[in-house]
C-alpha positions as CSV (number, residue, x, y, z in Angstrom):
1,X,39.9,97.7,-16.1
2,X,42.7,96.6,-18.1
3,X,44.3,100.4,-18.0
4,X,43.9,99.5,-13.7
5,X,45.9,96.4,-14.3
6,X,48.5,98.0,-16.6
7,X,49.5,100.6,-14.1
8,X,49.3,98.4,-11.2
9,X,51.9,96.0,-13.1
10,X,54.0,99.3,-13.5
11,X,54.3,100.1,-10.0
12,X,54.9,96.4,-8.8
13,X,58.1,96.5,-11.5
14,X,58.8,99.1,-10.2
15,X,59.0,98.5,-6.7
16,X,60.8,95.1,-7.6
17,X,63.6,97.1,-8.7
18,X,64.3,99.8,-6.4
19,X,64.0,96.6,-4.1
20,X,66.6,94.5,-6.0
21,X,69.2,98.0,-5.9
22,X,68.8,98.0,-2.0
23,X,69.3,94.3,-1.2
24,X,72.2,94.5,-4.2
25,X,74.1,95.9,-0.9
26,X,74.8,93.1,1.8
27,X,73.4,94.3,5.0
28,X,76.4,94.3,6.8
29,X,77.9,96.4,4.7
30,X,75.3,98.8,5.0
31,X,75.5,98.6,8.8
32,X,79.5,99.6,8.2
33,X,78.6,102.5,6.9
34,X,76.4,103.7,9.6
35,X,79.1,102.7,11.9
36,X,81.8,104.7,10.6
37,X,79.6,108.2,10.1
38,X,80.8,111.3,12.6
39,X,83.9,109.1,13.9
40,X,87.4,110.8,13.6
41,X,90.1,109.5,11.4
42,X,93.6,110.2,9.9
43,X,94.4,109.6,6.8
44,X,96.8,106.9,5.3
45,X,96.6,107.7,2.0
46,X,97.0,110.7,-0.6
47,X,93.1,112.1,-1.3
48,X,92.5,114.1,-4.4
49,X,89.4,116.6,-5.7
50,X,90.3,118.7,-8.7
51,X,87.6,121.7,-8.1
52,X,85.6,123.3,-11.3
53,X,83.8,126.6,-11.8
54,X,80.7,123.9,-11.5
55,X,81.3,120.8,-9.4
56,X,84.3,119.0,-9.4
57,X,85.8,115.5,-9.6
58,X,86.8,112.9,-6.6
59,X,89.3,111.3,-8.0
60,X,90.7,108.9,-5.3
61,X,89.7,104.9,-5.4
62,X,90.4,102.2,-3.6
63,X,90.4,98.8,-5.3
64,X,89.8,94.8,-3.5
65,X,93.2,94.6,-4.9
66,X,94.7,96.8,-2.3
67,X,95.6,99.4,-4.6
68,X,94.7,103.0,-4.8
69,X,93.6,104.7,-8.1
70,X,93.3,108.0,-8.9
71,X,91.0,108.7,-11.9
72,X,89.3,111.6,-13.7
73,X,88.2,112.4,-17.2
74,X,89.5,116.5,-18.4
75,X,88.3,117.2,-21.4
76,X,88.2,114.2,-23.9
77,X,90.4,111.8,-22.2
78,X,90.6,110.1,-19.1
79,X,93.6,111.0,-16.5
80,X,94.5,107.9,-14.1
81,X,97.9,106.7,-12.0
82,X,98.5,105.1,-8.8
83,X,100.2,108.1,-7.4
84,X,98.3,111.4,-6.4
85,X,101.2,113.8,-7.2
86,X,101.7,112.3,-11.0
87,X,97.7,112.3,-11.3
88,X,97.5,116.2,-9.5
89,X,100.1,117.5,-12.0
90,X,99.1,116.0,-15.1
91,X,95.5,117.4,-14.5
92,X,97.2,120.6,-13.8
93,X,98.9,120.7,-17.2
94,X,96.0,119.5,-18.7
95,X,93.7,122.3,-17.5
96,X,96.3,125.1,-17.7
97,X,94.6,127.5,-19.4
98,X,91.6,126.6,-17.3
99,X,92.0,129.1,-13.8
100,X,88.7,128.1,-12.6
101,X,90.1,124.1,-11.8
102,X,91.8,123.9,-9.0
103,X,93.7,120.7,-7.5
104,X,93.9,119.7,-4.2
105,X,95.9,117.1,-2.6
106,X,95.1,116.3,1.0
107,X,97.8,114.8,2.3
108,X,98.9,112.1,4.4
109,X,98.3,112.5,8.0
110,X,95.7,114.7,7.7
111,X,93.1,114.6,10.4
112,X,89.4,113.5,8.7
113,X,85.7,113.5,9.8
114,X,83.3,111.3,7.8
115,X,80.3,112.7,7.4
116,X,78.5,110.5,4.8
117,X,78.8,107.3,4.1
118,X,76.6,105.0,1.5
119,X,76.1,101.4,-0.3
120,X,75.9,101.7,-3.5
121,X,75.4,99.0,-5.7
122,X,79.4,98.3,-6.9
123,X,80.9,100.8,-4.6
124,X,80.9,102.8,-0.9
125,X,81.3,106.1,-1.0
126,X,82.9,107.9,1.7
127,X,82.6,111.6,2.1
128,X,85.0,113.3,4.1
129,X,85.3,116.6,5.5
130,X,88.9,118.1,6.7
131,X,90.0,120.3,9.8
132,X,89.4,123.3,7.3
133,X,86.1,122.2,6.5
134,X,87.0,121.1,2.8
135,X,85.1,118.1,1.8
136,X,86.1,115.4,-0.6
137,X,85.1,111.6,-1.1
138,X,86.9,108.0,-1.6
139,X,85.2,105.4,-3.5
140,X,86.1,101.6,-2.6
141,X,84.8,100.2,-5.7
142,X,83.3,96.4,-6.3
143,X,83.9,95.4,-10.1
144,X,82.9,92.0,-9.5
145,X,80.6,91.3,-6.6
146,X,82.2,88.5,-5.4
147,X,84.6,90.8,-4.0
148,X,81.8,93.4,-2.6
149,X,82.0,92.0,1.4
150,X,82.6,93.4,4.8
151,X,85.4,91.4,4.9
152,X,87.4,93.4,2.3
153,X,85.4,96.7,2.5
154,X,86.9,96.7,5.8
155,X,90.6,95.6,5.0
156,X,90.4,98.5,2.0
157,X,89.4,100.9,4.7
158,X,92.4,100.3,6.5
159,X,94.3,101.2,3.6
160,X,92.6,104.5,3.5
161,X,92.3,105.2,7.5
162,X,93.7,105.1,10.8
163,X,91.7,105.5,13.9
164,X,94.1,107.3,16.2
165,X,98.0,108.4,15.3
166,X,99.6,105.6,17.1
167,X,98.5,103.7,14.0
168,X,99.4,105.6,11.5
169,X,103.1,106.4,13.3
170,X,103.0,102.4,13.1
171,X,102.2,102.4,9.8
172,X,105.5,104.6,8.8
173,X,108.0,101.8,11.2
174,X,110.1,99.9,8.7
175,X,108.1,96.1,7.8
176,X,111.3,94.0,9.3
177,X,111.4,90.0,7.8
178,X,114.6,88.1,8.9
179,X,115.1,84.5,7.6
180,X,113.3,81.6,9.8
181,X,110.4,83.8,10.4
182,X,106.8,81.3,10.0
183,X,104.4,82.3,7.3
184,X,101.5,84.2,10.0
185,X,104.7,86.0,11.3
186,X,105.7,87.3,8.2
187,X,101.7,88.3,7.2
188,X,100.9,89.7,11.0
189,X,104.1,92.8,9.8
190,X,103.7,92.5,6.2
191,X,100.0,92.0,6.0
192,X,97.7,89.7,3.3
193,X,99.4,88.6,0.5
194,X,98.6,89.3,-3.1
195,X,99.1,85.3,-3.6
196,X,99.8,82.1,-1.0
197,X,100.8,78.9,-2.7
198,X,100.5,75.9,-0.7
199,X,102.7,73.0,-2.3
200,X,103.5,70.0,0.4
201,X,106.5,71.4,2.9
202,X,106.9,74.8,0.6
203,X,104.9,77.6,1.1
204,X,105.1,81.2,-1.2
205,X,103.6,84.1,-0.5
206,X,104.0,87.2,-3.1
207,X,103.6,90.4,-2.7
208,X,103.8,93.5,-5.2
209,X,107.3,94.1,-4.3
210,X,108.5,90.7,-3.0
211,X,108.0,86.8,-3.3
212,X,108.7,85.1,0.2
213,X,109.8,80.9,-0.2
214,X,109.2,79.1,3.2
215,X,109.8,75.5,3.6
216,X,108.6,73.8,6.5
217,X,106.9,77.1,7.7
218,X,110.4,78.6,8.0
219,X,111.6,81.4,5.4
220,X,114.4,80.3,3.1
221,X,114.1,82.7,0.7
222,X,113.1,86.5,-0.9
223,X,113.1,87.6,-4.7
């Protein structure tokens, strides 16, 4: 009897868990990704996969943040920067003698299909598969999970993808801000802010590159 009750307890924990890892995704999310499998995209950002004699590494990320990582360990120490063609050619260098690794930057612009897409329980994976039918993945990673929403998973997509090329021709146009222009002006061409003070009459919004100084929801000033 008590060997009965002793596995029974065992499944039931175990159960418990593999249902705490599914709900750890929020269902919307999950629905996202169902969404978003077999559509067409182009691509808006630099994707790498550095190709071994076994497997290989996906090395592209893209952070709550905004900001696009791309990461891989070679040998004993890890390989990471923000742009794909530092990241491609220090892996090169690193794996010289290596001729088995190969690199493999696709760039931007090029024309996507997803064919996988999945929840997991501090990141999405997307899997990808190119014209030449090359596949690669992006990870949009959830450190804290606060951050892990529809809401953002859907804004970091957009930094990764464009649905048609009218998009991503609009994504090239030059971001123009002229003095006088209200705060949702300047975030419907600039996009969400990294930061938005609110103090009284003044208003700043900062970006990576720029801090915007609005009084009276007119712009005054950029630094």
């Amino acid at each position: 009897m008590k060997k009965k009750v002793t596995v029974a307890v065992f499944y039931l924990m175990t159960y418990s868990c593999m249902n705490l890892s599914i709900q750890a995704q929020p269902k919307d999310v999950r629905i996202f990704c169902e969404q978003v499998k077999g559509n067409t995209y182009w691509l808006k950002i630099d994707v790498v996969r550095v190709q071994e004699l076994i497997g290989g590494t996906d090395a592209t990320n893209v952070y709550p943040d905004r900001k696009v990582y791309y990461r891989g360990t070679f040998g004993v120490r890890q390989t990471q920067s923000t742009s794909a063609e530092d990241f491609a050619e220090e892996v090169r260098m690193k794996t010289l003698p290596d001729k088995e690794t190969k690199v493999r930057v696709w760039e931007r612009g090029s024309r996507v299909v997803v064919h996988g897409a999945k929840a997991r329980n501090k990141e999405v994976r997307i899997d990808i598969t190119e014209v030449g039918k090359s596949k690669s993945r992006i990870r949009f990673k959830f450190p804290d999970k606060r951050d892990y929403t529809l809401a953002n998973l859907e804004e970091m997509f957009k930094i990764a993808f464009a649905e048609n090329k009218e998009e991503l021709l609009g994504a090239e146009k030059t971001v123009l801000i002229e003095l006088g222009m209200t705060v949702e002006e300047v975030i419907k061409v600039r996009g969400k802010p990294k930061t938005r003070v609110n103090l009284g009459n003044k208003t700043i919004l900062t970006y990576d590159d720029l801090k915007l100084v609005f009084e009276d929801d007119s712009l005054k000033d950029v630094k």
